[in-house]
VEXDOLO-15863 format. One record per residue: residue in one letter; z, x, y of N, C-alpha, C in turn. Coordinates in steps of 0.2 Angstrom, whole numbers, padded with zeros to 4 digits, always signed. Each point is the difference from the previous one (the first is absolute). Example, Ala and Ser with C-alpha at 12.3 -4.5 7.8 and 13.67 -1.06 7.14 Angstrom:
residues 2
A+0039+0066-0028+0000-0004+0006+0000+0004+0006 S-0004-0002+0005+0001+0004+0006+0003-0004+0005 
end
This chain:
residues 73
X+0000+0004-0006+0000-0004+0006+0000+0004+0006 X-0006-0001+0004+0000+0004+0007+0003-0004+0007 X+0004+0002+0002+0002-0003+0007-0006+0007+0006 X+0002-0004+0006-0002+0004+0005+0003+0007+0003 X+0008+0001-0003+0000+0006+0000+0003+0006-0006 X-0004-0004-0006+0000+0004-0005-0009+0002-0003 X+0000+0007-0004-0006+0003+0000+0001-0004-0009 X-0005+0001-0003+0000+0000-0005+0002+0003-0009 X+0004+0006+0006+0006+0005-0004+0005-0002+0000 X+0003-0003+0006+0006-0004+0000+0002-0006-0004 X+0006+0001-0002+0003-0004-0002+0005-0005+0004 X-0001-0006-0002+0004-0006+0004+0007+0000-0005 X+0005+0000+0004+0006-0002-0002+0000-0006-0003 X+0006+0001-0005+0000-0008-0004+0005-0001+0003 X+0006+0004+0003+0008+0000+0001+0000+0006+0003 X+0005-0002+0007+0003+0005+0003+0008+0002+0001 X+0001+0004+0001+0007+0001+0001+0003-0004+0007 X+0006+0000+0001+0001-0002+0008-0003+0003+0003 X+0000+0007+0002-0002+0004+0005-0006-0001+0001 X-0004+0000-0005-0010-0002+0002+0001-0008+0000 X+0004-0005-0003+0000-0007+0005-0001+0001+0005 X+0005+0004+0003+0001+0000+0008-0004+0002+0003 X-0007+0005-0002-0005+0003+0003-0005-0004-0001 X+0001-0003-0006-0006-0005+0001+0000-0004+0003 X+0003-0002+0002+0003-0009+0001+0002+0000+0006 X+0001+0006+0003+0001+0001+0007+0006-0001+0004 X+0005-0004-0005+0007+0000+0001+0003+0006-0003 X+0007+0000+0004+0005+0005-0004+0004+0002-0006 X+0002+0003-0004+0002+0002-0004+0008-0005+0000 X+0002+0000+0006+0006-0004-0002-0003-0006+0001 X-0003-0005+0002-0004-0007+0000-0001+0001-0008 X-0003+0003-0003-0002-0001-0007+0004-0001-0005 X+0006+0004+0003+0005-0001-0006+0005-0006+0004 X+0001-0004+0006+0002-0004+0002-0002-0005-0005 X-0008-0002-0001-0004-0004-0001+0001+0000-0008 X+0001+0005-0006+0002+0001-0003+0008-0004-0001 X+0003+0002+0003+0006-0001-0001+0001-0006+0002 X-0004-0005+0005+0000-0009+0002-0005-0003-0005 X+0000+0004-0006-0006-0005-0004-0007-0002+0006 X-0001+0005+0003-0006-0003+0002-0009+0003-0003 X+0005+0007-0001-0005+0005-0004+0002-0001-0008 X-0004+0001-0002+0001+0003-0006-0001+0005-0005 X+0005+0003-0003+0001+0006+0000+0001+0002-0010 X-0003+0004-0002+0001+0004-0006+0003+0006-0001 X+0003+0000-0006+0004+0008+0001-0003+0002-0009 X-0001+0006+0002-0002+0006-0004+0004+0005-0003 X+0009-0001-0003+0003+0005+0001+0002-0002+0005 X+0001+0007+0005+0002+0000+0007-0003-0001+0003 X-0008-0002-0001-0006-0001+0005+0000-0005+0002 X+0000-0005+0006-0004-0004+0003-0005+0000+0000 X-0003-0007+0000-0008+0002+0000+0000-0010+0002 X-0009+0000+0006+0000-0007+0002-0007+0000+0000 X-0002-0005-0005-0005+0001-0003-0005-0002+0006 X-0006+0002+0001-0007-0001+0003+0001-0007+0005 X-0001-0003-0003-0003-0010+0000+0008-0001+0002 X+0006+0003-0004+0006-0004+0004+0000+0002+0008 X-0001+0006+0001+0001+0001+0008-0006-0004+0003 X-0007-0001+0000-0003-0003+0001+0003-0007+0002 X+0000-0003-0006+0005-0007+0000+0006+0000+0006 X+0003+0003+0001+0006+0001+0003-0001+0001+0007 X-0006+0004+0003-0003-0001+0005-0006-0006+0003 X-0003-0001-0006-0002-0010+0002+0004-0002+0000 X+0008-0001-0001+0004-0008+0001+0005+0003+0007 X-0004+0006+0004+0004-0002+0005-0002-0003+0006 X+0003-0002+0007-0003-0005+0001-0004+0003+0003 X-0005-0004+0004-0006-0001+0003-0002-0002+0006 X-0003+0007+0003+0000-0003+0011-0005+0001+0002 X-0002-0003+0002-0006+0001+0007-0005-0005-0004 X-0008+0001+0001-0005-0005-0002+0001-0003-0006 X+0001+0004-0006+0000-0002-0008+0005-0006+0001 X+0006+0001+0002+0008-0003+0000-0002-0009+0002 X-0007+0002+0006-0002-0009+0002-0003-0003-0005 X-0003+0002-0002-0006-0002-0006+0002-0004-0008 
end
């Protein structure tokens, strides 16, 4: 699967750790683990690894709210 900014070497993440949630996703590192810890995220463990799979932060970020033109419609 190609996104726009992955070459054809690249590998898309299935699951990331907090810290690349928070890179990805554009929030903080403590937001993720807030979200996490309010059941709003959902979160897997690995042993001691954390991991938040693809589609759940995706999800996570569609169910927040929504402003400006999309919000009207």
């Amino acid at each position: 699967m190609l996104t726009e900014n992955h070459s054809e070497t690249d590998v898309v993440p299935l699951a990331y750790s907090p810290d690349a949630a928070a890179k990805a996703s554009g929030r903080s590192r403590t937001r993720i683990y807030r979200a996490i810890g309010n059941r709003e995220l959902t979160a897997r463990k690995d042993g001691k690894r954390t991991l938040i799979e693809r589609s759940e932060l995706i999800r996570w970020i569609k169910a927040m709210p929504v402003m400006g033109e999309a919000a009207a419609a």
